[in-house]
C-alpha positions in Angstrom: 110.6 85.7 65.3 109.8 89.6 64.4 110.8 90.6 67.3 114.2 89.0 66.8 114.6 90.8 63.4 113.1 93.8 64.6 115.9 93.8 67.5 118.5 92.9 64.9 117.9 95.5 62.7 118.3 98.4 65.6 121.6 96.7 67.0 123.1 96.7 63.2 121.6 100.0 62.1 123.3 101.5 65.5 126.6 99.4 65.1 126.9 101.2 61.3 127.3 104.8 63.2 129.0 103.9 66.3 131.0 100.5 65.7 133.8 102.7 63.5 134.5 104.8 66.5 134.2 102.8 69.3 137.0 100.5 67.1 138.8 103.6 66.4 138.9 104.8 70.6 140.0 101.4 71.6 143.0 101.5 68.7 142.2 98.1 67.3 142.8 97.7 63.4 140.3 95.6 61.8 142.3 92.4 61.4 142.9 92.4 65.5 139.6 93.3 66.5 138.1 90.3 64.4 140.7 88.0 65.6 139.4 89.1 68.8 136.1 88.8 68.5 135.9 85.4 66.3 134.8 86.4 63.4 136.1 87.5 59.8 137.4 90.8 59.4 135.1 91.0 56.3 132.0 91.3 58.5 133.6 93.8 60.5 134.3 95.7 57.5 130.9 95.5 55.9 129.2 96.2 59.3 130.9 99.6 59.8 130.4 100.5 56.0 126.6 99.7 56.5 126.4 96.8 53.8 124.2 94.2 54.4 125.4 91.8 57.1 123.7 88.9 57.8 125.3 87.9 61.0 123.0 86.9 63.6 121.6 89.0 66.8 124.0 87.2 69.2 127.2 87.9 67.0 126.2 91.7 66.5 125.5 92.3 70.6 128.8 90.3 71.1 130.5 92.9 68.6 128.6 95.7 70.4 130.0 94.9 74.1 133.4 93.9 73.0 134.1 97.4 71.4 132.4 98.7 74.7 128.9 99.7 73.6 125.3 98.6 75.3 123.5 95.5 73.9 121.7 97.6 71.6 124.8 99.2 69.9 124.7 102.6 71.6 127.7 104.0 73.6 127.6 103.9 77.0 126.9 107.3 78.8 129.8 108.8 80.5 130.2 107.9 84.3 128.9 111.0 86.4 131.7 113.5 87.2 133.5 112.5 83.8 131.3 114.7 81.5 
């Protein structure tokens, strides 16, 4: 069950810097990306401010591909030749 935590906390810590943006680059205001996604705009909100979410692992990765990053929150790198 550590492990689970342990994984949680890197997805959310890495959704705090990069979640804003990643929103921001697909131009989806807060109320349409957690329609979306399924889930209250409020965790959305208190995920990119870095409050303290309690959503589970599954919900954070979800949030994490949906906006286009990896499983583990980070962006993706750039394809080669796009640089």
């Amino acid at each position: 069950m550590d492990a689970v935590e342990d994984q949680r906390d890197v997805v959310l810590h890495n959704l705090v810097k990069h979640a804003g943006p990643a929103r921001a680059r697909l131009r989806l205001s807060l109320p349409d990306a957690a329609r979306l996604v399924h889930v209250e705009p409020e965790l959305i909100a208190g995920i990119e401010k870095g409050g303290d979410c309690m959503a589970p692992l599954i919900v954070l990765t979800q949030f994490a591909l949906f906006l286009g990053l990896n499983e583990l929150g980070l962006p993706r790198p750039q394809p080669a030749g796009m640089e």
